[in-house]
PDB file with one MODEL, atoms N, CA, C and O in Angstrom:
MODEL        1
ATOM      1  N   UNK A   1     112.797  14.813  93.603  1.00  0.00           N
ATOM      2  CA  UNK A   1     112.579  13.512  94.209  1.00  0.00           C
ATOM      3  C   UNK A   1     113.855  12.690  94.045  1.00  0.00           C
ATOM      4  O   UNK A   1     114.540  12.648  93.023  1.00  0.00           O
ATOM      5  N   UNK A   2     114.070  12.071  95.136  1.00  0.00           N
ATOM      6  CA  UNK A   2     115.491  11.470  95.286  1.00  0.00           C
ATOM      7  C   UNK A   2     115.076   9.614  94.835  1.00  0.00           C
ATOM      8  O   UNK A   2     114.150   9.109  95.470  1.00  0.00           O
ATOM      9  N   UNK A   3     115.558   9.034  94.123  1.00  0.00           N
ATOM     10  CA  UNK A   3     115.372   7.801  94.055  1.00  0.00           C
ATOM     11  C   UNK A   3     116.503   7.072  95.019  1.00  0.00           C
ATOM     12  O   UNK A   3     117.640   7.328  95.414  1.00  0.00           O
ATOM     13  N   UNK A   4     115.571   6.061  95.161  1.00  0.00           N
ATOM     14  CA  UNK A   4     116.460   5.210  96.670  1.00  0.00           C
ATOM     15  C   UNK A   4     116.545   3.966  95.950  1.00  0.00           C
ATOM     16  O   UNK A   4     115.577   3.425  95.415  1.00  0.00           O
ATOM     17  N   UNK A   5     118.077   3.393  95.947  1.00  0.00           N
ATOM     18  CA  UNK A   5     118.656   2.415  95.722  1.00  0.00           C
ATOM     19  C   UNK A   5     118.290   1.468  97.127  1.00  0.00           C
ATOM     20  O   UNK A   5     118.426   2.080  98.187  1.00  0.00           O
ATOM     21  N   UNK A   6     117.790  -0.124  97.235  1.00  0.00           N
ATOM     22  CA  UNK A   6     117.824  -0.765  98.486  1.00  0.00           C
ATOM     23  C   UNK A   6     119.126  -1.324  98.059  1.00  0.00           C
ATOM     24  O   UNK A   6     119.522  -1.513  96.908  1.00  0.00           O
ATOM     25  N   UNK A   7     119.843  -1.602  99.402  1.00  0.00           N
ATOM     26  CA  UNK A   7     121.052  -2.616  99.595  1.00  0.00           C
ATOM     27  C   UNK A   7     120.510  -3.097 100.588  1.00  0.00           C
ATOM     28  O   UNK A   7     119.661  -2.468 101.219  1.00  0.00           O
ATOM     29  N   UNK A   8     120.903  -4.307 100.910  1.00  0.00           N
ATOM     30  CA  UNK A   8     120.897  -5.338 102.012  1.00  0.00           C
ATOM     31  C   UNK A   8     122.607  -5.180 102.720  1.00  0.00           C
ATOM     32  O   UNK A   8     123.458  -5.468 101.878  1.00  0.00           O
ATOM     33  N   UNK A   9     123.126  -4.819 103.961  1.00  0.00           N
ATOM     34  CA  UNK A   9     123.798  -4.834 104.396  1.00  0.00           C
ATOM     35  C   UNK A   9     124.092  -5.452 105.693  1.00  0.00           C
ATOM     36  O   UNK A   9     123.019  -5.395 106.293  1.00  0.00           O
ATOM     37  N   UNK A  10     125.001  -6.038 106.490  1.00  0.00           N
ATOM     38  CA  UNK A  10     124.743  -7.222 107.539  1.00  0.00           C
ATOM     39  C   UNK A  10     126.433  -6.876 108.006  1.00  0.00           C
ATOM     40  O   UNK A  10     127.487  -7.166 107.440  1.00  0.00           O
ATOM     41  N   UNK A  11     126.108  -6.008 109.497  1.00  0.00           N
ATOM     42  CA  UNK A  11     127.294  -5.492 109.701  1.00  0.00           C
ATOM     43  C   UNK A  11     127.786  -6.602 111.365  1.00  0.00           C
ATOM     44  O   UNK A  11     126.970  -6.544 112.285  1.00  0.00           O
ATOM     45  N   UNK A  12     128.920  -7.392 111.550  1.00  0.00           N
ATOM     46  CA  UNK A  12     129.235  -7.948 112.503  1.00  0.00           C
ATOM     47  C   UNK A  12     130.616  -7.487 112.702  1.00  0.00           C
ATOM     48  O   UNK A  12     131.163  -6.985 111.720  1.00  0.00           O
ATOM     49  N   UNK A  13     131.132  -7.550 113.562  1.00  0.00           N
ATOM     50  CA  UNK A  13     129.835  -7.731 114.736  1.00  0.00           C
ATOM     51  C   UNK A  13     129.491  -6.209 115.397  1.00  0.00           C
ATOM     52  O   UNK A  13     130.080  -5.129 115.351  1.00  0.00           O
ATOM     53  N   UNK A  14     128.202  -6.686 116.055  1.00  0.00           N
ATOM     54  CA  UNK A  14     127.104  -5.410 116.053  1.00  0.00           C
ATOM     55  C   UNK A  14     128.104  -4.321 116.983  1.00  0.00           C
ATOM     56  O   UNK A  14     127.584  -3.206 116.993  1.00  0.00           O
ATOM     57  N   UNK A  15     129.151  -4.362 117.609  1.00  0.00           N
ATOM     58  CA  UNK A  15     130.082  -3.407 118.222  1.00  0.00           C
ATOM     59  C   UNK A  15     129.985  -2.413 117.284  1.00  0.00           C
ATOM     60  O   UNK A  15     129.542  -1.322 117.644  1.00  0.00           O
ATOM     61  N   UNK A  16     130.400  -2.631 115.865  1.00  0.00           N
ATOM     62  CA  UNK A  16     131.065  -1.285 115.138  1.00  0.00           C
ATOM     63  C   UNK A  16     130.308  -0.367 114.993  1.00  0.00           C
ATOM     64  O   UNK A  16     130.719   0.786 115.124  1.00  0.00           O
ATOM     65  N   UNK A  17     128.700  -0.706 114.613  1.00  0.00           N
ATOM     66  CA  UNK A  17     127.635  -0.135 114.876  1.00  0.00           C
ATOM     67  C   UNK A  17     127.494   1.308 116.582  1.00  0.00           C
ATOM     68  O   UNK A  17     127.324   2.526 116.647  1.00  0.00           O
ATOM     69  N   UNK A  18     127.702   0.120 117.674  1.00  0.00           N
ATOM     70  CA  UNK A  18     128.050   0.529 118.411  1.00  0.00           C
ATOM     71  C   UNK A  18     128.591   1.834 118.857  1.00  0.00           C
ATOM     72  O   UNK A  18     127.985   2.805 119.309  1.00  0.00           O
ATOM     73  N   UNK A  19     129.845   1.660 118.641  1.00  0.00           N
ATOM     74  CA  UNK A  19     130.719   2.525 119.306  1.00  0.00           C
ATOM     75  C   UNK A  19     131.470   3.047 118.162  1.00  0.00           C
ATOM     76  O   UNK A  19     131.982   4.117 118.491  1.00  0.00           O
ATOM     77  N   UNK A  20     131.835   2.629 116.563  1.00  0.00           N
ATOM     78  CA  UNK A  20     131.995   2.856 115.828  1.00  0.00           C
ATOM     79  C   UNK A  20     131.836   4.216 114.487  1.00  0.00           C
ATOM     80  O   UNK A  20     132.352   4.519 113.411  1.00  0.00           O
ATOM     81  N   UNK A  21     130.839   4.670 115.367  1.00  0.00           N
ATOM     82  CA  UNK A  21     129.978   5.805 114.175  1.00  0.00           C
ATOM     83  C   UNK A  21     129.952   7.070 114.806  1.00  0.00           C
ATOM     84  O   UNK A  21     129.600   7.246 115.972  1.00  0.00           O
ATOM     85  N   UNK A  22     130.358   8.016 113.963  1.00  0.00           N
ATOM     86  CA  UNK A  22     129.932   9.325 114.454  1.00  0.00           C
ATOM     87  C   UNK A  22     129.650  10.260 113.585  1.00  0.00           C
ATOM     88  O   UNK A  22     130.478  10.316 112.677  1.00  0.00           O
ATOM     89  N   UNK A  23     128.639  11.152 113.507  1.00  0.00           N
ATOM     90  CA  UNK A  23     128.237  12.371 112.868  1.00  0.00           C
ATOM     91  C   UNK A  23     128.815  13.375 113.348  1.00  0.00           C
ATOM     92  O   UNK A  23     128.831  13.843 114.487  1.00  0.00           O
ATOM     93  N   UNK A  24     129.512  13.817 111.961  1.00  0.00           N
ATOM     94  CA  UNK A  24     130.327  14.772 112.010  1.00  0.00           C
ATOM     95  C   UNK A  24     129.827  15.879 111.130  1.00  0.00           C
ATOM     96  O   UNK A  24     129.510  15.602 109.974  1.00  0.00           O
ATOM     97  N   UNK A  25     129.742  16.934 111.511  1.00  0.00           N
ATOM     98  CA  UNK A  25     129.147  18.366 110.486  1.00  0.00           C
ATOM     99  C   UNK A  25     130.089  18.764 109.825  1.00  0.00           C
ATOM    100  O   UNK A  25     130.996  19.237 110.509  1.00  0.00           O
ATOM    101  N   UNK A  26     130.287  18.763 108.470  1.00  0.00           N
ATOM    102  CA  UNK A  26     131.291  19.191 107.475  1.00  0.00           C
ATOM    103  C   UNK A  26     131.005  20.259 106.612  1.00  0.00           C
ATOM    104  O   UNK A  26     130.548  19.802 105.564  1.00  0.00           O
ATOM    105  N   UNK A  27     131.083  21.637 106.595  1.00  0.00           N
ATOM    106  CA  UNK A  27     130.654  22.494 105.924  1.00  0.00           C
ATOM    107  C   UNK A  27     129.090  22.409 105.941  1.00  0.00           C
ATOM    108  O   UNK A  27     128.181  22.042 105.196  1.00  0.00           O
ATOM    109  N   UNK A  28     129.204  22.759 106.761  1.00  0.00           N
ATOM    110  CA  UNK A  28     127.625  22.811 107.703  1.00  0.00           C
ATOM    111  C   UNK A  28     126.813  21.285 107.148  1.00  0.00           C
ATOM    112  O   UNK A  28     125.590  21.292 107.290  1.00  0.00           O
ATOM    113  N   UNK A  29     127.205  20.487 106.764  1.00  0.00           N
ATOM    114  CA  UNK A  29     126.156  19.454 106.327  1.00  0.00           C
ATOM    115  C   UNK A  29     126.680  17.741 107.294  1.00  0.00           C
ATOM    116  O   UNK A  29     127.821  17.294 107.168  1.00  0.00           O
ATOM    117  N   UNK A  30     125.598  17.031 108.184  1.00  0.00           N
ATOM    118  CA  UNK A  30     125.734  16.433 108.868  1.00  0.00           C
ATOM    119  C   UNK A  30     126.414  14.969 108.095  1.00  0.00           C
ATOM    120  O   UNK A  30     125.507  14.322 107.572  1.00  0.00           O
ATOM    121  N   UNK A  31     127.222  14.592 107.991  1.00  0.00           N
ATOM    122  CA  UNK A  31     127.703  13.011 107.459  1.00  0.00           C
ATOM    123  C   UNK A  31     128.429  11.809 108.548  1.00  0.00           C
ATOM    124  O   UNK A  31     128.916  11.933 109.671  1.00  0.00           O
ATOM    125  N   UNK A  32     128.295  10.934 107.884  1.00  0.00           N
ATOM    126  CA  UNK A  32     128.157  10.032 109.124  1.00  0.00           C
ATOM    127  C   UNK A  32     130.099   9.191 108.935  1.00  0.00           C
ATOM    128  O   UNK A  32     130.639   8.944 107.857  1.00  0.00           O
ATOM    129  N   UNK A  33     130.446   9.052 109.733  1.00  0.00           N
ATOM    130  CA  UNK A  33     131.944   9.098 109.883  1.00  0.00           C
ATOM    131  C   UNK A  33     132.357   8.037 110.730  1.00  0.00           C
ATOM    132  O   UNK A  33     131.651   7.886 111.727  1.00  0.00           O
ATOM    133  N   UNK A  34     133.569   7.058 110.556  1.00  0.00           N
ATOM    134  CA  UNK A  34     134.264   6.432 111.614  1.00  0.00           C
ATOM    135  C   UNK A  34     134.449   7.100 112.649  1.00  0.00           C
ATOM    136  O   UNK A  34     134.612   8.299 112.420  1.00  0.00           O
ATOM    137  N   UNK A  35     134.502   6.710 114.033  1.00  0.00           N
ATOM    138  CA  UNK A  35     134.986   7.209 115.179  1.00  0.00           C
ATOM    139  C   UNK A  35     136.600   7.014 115.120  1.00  0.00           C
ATOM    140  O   UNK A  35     137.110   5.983 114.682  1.00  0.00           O
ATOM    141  N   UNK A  36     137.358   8.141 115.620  1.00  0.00           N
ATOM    142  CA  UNK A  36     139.110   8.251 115.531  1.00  0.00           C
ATOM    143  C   UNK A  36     139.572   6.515 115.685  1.00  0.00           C
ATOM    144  O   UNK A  36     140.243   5.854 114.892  1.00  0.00           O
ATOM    145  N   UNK A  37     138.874   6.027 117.156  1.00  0.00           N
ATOM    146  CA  UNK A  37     139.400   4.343 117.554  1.00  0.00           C
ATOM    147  C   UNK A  37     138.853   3.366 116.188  1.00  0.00           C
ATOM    148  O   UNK A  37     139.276   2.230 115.973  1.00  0.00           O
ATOM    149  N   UNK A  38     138.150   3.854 115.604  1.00  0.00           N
ATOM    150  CA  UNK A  38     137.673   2.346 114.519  1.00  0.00           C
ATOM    151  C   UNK A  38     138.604   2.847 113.081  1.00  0.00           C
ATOM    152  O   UNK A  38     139.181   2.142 112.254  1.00  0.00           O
ATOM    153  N   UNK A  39     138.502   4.108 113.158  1.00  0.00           N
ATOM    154  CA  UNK A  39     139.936   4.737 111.963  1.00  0.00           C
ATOM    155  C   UNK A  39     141.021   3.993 111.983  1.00  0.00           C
ATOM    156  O   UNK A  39     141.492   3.356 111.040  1.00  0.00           O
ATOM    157  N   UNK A  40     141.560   4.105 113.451  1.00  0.00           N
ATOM    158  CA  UNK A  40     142.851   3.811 113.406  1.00  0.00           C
ATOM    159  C   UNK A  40     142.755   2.305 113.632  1.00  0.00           C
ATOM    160  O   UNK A  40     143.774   1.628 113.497  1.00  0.00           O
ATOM    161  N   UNK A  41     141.446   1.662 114.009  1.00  0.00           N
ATOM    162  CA  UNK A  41     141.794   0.102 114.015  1.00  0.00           C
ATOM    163  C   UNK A  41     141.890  -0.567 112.674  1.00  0.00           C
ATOM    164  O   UNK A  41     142.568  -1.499 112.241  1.00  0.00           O
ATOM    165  N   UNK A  42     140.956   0.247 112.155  1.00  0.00           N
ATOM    166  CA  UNK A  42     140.821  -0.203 110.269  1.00  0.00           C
ATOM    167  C   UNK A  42     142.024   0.395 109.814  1.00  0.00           C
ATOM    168  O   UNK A  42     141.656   0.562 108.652  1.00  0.00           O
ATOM    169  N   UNK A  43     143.048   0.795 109.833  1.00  0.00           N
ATOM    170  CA  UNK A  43     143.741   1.479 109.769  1.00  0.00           C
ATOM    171  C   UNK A  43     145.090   0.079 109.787  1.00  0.00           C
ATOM    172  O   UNK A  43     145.859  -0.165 108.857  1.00  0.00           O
ATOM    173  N   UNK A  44     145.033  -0.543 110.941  1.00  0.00           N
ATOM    174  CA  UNK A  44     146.132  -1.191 111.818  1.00  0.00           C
ATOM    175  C   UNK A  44     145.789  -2.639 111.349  1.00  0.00           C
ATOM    176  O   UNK A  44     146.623  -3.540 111.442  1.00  0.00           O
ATOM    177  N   UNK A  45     144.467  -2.850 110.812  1.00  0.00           N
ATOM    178  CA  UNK A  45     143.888  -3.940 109.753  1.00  0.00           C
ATOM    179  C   UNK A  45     144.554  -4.154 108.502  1.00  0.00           C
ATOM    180  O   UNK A  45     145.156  -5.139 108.074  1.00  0.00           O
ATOM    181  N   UNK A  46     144.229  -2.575 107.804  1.00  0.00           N
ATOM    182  CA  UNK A  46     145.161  -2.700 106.442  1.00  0.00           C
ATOM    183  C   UNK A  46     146.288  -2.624 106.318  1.00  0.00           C
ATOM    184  O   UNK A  46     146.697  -2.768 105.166  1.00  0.00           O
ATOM    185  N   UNK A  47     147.064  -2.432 107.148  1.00  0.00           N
ATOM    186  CA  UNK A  47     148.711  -2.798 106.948  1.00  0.00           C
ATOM    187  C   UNK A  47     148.806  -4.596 107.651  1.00  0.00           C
ATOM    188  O   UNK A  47     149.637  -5.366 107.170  1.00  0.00           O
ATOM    189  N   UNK A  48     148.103  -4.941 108.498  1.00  0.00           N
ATOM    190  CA  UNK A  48     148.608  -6.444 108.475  1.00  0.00           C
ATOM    191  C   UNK A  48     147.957  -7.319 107.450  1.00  0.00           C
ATOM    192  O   UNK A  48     148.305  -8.489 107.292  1.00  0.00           O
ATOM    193  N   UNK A  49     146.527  -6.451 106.401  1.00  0.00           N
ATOM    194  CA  UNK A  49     146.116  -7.103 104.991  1.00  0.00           C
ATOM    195  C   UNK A  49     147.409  -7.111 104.657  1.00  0.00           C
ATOM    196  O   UNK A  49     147.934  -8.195 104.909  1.00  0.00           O
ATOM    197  N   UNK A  50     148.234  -6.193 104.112  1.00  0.00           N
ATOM    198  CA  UNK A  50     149.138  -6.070 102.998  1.00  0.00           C
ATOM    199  C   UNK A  50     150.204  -7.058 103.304  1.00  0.00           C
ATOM    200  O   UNK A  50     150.842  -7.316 102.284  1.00  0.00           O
ATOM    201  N   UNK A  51     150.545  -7.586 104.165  1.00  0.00           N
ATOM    202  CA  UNK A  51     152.070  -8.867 104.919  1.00  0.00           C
ATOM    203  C   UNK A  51     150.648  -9.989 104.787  1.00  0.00           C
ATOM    204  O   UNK A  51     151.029 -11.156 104.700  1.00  0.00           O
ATOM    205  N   UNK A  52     149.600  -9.877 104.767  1.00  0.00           N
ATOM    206  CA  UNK A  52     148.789 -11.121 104.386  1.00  0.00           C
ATOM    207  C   UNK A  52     148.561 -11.783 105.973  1.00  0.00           C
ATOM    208  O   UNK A  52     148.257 -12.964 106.141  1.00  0.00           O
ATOM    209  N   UNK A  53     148.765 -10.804 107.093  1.00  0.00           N
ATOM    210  CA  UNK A  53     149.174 -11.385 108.165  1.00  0.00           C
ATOM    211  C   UNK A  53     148.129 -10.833 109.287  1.00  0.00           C
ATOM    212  O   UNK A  53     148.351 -10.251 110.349  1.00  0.00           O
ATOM    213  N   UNK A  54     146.333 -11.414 108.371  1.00  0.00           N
ATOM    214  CA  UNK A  54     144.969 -11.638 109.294  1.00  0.00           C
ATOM    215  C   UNK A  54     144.604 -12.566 109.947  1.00  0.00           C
ATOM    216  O   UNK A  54     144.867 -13.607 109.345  1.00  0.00           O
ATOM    217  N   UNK A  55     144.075 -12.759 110.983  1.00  0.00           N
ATOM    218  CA  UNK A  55     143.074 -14.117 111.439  1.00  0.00           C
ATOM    219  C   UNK A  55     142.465 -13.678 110.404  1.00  0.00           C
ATOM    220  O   UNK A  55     142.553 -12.738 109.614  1.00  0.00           O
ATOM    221  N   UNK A  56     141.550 -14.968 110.672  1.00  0.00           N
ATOM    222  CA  UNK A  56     139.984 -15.260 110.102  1.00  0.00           C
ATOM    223  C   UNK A  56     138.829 -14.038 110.583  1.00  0.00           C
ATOM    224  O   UNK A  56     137.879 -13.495 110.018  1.00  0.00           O
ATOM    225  N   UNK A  57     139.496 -13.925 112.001  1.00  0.00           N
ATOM    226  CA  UNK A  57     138.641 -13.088 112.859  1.00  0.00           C
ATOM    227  C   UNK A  57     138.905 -11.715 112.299  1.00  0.00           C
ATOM    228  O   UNK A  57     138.001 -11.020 111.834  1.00  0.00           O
ATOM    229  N   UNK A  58     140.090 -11.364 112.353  1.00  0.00           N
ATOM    230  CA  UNK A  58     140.625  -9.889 111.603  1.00  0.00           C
ATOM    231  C   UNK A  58     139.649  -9.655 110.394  1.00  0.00           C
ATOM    232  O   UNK A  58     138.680  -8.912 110.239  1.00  0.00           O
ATOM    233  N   UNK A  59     140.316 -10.628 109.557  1.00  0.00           N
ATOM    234  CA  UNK A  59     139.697 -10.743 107.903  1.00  0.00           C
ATOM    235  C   UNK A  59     137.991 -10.317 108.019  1.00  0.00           C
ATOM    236  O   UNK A  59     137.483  -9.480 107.273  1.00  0.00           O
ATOM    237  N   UNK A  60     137.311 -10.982 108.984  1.00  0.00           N
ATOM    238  CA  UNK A  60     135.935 -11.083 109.391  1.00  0.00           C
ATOM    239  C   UNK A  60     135.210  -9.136 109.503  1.00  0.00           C
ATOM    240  O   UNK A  60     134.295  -8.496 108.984  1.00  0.00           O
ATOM    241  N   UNK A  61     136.459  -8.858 110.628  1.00  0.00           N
ATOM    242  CA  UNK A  61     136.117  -7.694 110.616  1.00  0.00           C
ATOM    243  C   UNK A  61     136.744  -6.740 109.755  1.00  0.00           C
ATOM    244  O   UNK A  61     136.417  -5.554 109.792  1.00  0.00           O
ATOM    245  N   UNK A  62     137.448  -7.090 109.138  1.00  0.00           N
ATOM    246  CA  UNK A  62     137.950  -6.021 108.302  1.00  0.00           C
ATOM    247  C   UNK A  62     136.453  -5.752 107.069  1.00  0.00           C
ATOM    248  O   UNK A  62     135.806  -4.799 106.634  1.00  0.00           O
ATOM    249  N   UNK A  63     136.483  -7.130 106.931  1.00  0.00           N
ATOM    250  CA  UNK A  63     134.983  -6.995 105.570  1.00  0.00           C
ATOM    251  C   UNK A  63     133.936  -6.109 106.481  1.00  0.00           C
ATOM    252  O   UNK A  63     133.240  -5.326 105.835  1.00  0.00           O
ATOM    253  N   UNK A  64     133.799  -6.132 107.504  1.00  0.00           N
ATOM    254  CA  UNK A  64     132.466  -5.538 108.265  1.00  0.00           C
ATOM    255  C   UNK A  64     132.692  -4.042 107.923  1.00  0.00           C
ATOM    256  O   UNK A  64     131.874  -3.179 107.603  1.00  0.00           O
ATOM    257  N   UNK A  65     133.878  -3.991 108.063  1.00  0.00           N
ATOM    258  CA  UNK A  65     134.154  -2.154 108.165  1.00  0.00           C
ATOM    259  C   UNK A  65     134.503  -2.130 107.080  1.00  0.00           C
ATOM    260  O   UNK A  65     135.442  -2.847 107.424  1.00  0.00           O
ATOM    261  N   UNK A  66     134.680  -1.989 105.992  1.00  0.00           N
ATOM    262  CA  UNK A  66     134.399  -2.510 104.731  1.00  0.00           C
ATOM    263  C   UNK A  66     132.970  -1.898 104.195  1.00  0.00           C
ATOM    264  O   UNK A  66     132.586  -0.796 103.801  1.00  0.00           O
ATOM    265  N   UNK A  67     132.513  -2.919 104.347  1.00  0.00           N
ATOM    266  CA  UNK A  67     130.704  -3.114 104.125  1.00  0.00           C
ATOM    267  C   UNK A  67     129.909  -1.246 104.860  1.00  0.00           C
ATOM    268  O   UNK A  67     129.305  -0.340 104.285  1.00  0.00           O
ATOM    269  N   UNK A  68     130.224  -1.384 105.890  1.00  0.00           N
ATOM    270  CA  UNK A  68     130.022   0.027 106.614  1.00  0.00           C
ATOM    271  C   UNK A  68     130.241   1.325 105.920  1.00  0.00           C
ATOM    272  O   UNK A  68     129.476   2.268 105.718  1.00  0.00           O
ATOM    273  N   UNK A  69     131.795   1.075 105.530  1.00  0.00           N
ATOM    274  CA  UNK A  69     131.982   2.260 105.076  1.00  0.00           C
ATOM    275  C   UNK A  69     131.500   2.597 103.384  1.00  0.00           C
ATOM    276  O   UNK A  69     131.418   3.688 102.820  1.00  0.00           O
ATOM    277  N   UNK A  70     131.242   1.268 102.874  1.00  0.00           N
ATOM    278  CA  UNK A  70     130.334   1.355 101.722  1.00  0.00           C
ATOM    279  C   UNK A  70     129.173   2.312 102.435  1.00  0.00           C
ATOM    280  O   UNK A  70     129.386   3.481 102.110  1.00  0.00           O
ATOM    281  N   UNK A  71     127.804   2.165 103.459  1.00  0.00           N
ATOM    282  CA  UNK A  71     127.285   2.213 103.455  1.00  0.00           C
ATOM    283  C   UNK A  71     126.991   3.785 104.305  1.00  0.00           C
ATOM    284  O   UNK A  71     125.930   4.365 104.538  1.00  0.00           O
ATOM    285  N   UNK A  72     128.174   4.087 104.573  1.00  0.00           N
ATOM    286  CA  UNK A  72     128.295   5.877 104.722  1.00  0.00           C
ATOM    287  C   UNK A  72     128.224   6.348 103.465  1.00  0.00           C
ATOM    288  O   UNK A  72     127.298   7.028 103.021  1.00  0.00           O
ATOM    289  N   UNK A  73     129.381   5.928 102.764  1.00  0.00           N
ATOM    290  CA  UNK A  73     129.394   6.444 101.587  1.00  0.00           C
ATOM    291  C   UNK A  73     128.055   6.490 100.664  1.00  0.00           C
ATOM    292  O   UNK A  73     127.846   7.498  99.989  1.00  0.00           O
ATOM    293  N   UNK A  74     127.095   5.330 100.636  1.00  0.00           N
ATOM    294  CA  UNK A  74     126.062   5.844  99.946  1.00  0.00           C
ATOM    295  C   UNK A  74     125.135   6.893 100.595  1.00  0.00           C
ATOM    296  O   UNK A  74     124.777   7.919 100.017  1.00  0.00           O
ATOM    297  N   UNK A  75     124.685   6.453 102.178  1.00  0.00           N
ATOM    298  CA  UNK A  75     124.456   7.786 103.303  1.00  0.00           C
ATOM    299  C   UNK A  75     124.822   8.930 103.136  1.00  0.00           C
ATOM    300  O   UNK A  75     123.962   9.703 103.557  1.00  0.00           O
ATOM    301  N   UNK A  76     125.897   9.559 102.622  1.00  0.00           N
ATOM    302  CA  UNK A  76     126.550  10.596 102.831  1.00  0.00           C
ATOM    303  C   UNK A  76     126.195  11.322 101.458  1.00  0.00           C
ATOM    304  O   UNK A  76     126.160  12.548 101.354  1.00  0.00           O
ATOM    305  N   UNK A  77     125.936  10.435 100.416  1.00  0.00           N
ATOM    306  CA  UNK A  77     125.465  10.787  98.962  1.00  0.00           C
ATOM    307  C   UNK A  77     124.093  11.347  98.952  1.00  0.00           C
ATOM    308  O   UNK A  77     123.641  12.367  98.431  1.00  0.00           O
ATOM    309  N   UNK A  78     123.416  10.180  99.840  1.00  0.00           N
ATOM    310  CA  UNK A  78     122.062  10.875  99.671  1.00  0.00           C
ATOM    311  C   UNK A  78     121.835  11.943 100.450  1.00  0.00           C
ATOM    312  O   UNK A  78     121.172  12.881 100.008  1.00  0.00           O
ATOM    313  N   UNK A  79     122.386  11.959 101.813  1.00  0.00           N
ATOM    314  CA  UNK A  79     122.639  13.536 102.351  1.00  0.00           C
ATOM    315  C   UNK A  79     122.897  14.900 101.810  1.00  0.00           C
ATOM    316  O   UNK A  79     122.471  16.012 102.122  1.00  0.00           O
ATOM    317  N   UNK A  80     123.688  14.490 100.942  1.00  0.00           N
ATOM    318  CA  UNK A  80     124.385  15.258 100.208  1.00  0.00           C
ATOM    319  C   UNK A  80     123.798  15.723  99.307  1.00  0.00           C
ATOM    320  O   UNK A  80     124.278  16.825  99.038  1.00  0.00           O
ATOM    321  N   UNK A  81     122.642  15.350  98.409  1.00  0.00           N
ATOM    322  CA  UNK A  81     121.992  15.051  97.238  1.00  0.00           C
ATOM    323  C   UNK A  81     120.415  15.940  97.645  1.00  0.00           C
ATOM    324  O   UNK A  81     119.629  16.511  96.888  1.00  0.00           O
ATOM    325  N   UNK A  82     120.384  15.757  99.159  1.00  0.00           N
ATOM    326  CA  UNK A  82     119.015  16.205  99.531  1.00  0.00           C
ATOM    327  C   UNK A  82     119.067  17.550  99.815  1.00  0.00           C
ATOM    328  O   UNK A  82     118.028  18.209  99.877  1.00  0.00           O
ATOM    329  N   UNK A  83     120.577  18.227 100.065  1.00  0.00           N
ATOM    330  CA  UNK A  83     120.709  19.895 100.730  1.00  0.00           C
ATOM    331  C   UNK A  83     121.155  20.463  99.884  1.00  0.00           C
ATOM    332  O   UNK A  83     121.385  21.666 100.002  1.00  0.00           O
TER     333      UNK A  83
ENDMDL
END
């Protein structure tokens, strides 16, 4: 029996959700993954974090994908945990 941790998570904006996600099979086991375009946008995020050189709006979404990829990562645990 797997015990389930609740988190409350609140992903904006609802795009990344969107178009953002993909299941990818990794040694035969299904986990849930950035799409290549939200990689490389989170990607093109954290180098203008590091010059300190975000909007508000950037900053906004950078926490979203952020928050997300927390929430593969626990996804991918319990996937992982169940096979």
């Amino acid at each position: 029996m797997v015990k389930v941790k609740l988190m409350q998570v609140v992903i904006q904006p609802p795009s990344l959700i969107e178009t953002g996600i993909k299941v990818e099979t990794v040694n035969n086991r299904p986990l849930f993954k950035f799409t290549d375009r939200l990689q490389l946008h989170l990607e093109t995020l954290l180098e203008k974090n590091k010059v300190n050189d975000l909007t508000a709006e950037e900053q906004d979404e950078l926490n979203a994908i952020n928050e997300l990829d927390r929430l593969f990562t626990y996804l991918n645990s319990l996937l992982l945990a169940q096979q």
